[in-house]
C-alpha positions in Angstrom: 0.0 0.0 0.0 2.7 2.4 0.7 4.6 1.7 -2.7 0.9 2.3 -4.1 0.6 5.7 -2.6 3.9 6.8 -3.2 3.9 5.6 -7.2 0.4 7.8 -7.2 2.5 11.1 -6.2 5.2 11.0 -7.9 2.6 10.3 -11.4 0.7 13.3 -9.9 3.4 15.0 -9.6 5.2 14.2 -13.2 1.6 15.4 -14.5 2.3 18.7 -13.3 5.9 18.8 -14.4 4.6 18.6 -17.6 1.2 20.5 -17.2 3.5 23.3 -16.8 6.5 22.7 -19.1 4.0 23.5 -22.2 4.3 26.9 -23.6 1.3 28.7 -23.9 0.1 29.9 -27.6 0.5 33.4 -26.8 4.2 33.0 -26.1 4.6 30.8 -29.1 2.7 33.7 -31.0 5.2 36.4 -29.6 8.4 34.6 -30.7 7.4 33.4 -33.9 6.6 37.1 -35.4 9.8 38.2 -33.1 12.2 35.9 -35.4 10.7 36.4 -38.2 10.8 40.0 -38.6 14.2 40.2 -37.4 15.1 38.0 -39.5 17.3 40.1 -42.2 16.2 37.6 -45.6 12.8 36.3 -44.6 11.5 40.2 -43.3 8.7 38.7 -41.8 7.4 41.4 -40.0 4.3 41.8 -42.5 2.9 38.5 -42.3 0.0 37.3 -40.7 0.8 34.5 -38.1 -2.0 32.4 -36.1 -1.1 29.9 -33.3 -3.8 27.0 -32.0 -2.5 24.3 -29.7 1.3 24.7 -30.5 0.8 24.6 -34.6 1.2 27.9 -36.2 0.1 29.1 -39.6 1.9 32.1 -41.3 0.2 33.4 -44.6 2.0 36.0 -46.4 3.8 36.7 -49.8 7.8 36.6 -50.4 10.1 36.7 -53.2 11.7 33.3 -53.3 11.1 29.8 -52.2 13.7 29.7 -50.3 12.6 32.6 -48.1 9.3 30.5 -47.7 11.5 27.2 -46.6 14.0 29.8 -44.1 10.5 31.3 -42.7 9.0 27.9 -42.3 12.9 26.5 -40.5 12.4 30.1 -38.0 9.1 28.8 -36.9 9.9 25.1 -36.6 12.5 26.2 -34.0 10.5 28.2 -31.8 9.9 26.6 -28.3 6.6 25.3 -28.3 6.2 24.8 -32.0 4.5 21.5 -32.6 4.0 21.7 -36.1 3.7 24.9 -39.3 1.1 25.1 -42.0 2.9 27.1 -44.3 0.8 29.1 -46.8 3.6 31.5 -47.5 3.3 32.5 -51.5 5.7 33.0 -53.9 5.4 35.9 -55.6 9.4 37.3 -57.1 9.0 41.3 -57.8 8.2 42.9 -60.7 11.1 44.4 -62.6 
């Protein structure tokens, strides 16, 4: 009974290790447009960036693929990040 107990604590309190390890959207939210606008290829600051439950979406237009793959890498490595819908378009300037 008293291994019982004491193997029901220590899961209670694992549960709220980990309760409180996640990072909140908000956070996630803050970062992601952080890095991305600092960022001095992907200039990120313009687009629109939505976080639900750790996956983010950023929508927005930029010149390259490659700018759409680097913004896409920025947000993958953002604490909390548990997955990136990128709908990013390509769209090279006009000469």
């Amino acid at each position: 009974m008293r291994y019982f107990t004491l193997l029901l604590v220590l899961l209670f309190l694992l549960g709220a290790v980990v309760a409180f390890a996640q990072v909140s959207d908000d956070t996630i939210y803050d970062a992601v447009i952080r890095k991305l606008a600092n960022d001095p290829d992907v200039k990120g600051g313009g687009f629109k960036v939505e976080v639900k439950a750790g996956v983010v979406t950023i929508e927005g237009v930029v010149e390259k693929e490659q700018l759409k793959q680097k913004a896409e890498r920025i947000t993958k490595k953002v604490k909390g990040v548990k997955g990136v819908d990128n709908k990013l378009v390509v769209k090279p300037r006009s000469a």
